[in-house]
N, C-alpha and C positions, 0 to 999 in steps of 0.2 A: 274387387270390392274394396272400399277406403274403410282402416280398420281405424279405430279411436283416436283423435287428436287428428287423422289427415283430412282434411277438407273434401268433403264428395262434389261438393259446388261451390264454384266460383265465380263471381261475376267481378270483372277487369272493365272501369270503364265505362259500363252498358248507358248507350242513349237512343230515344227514340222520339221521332219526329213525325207528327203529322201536320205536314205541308210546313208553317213558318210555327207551326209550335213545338218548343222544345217539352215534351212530355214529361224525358229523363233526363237527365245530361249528368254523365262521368260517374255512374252509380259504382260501388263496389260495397262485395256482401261476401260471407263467407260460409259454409255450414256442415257443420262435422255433427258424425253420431253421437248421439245422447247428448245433445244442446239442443236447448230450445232457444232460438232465435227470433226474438221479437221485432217486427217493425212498425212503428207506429207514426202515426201523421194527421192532420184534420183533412177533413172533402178536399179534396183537389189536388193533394201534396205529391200524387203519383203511387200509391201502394197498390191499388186495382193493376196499373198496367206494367209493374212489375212485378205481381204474382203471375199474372199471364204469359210472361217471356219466360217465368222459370217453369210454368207449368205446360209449356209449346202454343197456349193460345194464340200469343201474339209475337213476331217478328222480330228481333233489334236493329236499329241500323248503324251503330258504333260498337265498340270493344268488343268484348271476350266471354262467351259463358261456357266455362269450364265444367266437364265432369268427370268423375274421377283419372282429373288428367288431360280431357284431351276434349280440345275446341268444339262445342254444335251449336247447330244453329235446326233449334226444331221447324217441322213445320205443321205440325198437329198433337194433339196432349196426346195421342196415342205413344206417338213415338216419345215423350218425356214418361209414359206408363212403364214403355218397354225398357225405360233406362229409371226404373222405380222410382221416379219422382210422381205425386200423385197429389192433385188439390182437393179440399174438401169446402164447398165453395158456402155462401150461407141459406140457398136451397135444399141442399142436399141430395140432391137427386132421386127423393126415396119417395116412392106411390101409397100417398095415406092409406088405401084401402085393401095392400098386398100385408099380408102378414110378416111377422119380422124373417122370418127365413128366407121367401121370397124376395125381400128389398135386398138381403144381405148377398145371395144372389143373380140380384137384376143384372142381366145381360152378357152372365158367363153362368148360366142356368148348365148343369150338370145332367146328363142326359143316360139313360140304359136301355138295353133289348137294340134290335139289328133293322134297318130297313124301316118300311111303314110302320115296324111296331117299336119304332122307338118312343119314348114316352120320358118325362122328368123323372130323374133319381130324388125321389122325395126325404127317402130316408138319408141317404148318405147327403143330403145338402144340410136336413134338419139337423144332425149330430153334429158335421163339422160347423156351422154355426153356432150352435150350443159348446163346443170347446173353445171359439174362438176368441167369443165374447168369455168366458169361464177363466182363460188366460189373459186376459185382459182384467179381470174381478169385478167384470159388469154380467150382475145377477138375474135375468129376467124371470119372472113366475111360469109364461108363455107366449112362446116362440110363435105359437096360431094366432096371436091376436094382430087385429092390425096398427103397422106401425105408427099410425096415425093418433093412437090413443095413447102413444108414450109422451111424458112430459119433453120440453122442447131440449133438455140435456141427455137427455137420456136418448133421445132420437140425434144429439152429435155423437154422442159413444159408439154408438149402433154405428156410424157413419165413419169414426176414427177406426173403428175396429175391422172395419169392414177393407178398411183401404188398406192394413198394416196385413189383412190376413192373406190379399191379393198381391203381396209382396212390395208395400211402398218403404221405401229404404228412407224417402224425404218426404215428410209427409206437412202441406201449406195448407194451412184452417183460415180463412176468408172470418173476421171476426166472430169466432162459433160463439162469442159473450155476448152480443149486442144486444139481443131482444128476450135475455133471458135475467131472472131475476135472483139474489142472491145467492139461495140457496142451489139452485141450478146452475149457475154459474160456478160455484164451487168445485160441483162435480165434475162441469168439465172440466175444470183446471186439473183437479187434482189428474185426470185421466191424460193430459196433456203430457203434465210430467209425470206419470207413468208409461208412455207411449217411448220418452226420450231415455229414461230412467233403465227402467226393464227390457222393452221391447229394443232396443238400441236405435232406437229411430231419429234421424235430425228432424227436428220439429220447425217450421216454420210459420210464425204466430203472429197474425197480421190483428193490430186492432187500435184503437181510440181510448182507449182506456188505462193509463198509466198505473195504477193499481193491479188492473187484473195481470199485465205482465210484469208486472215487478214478483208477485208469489212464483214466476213459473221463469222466469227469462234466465238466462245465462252472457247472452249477447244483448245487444241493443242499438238498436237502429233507426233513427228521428228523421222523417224527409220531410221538407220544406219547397212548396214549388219544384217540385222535382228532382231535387239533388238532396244530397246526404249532409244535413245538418249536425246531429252528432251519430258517432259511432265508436262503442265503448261495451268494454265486458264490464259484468256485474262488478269485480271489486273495484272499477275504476269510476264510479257512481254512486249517486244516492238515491231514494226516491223521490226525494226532494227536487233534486237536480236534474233527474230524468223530468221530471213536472214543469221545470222551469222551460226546459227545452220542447217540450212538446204543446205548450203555449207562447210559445214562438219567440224562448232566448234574447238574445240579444234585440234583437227586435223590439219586443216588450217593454226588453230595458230604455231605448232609447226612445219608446211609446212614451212612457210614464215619467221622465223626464222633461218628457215636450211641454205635458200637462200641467207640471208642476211648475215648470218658467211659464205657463201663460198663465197660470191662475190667479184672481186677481186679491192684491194686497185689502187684508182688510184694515179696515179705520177706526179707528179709535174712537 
């Protein structure tokens, strides 16, 4: 296992092409425990399908993805599970109407007794649940209700905690801020960097919002059309400057330029 400062993932390169379009081209990304790692981009810039290569969805067909050390090339998020990289995507995958010990967990259900009378371990999933979130310092009143009644941060908590307790070493949040509104938003940040902080988890924090990862980032990572526009740790940025590039830099610049030589002379 990669212990502090050594990089668990590495991406060298990574490009991906469907048919004459280049998706990615010559990506490189880095992600060590307790950094949270933000990548951010507008529609189209390629973050979707390079959480999917780190998370086994999808394929690459150039360079290098590294994990602790040594070349793969997944071919299902199972197997990015069993090497504890694990996405949390902005579904969730949690059933409104199962209670929160149920969603937490869905499809690795804990089971007791022998033969035809085996039956769900109700109690030992309930408690370990209840620690799990508790170490995490997400409070719930009750575990019976269903998850679908929690607010929309409080059901990513559910869903960060859920993956770190299933042993996610890397743990990619598909923009868990998008649809939620300030104060929800807060909490999952703060629990973000709590995940990276406490739990020692490399975070990787995929979003549109230059704010919300500026309170949580450590790293930072701008794609543009598919390739890697800036890439810079916190002391080597501002918010400012993160802002600039993530409305499209240089680009902009020579945008707003155009405009100002064609505008026209006023008269006297």
């Amino acid at each position: 296992m990669a212990s502090n400062g050594t990089p668990i993932i590495q991406l060298k390169n990574i490009g991906k092409n469907y048919g004459n379009i280049n998706a990615l081209r010559g990506v490189n990304l880095t992600v060590r425990q307790r950094e949270v790692t933000c990548i951010l981009g507008d529609n189209g810039a390629g973050k979707s399908t390079l959480i999917n290569i780190i998370a086994g969805l999808f394929s690459y067909d150039e360079g290098d993805y590294i994990v602790d050390g040594k070349r793969v090339q997944f071919s299902s998020p199972r197997e990015a599970l069993d090497r504890g990289i694990a996405a949390v995507y902005q579904t969730l995958a949690l059933v409104p109407l199962l209670p929160v010990w149920r969603n937490f967990f869905l499809g690795s259900e804990l089971k007791e007794g022998w033969g035809p009378f085996r039956r769900l371990d109700i109690k030992t999933m309930y408690g370990e649940t209840q620690d799990a979130l508790e170490k995490m310092g997400i409070h719930l009143e009750n575990l019976e209700q269903p998850v679908g009644t929690l607010s929309g941060g409080q059901r990513q908590v559910v869903a960060i905690a859920r993956a770190i307790h299933f042993g996610a070493r890397v743990l990619i949040l598909d923009e868990p801020t998008a649809a939620l509104g300030v104060a929800q938003s807060g909490l999952v940040l703060r629990y973000i960097a709590a995940a990276a902080r406490d739990q020692g988890i490399g975070v990787i924090f995929i979003t549109h919002n230059p704010h919300h990862a500026w309170l949580v980032g450590d790293h930072f990572i701008v794609l543009a059309r598919g390739e890697v526009e800036t890439d810079a740790p916190r002391a080597d940025l501002s918010l400012d400057n993160l802002m600039f590039h993530m409305a499209g830099g240089a680009g902009l610049s020579a945008l707003e330029h155009e405009l100002r030589e064609r505008a026209p002379t006023s008269v006297a």
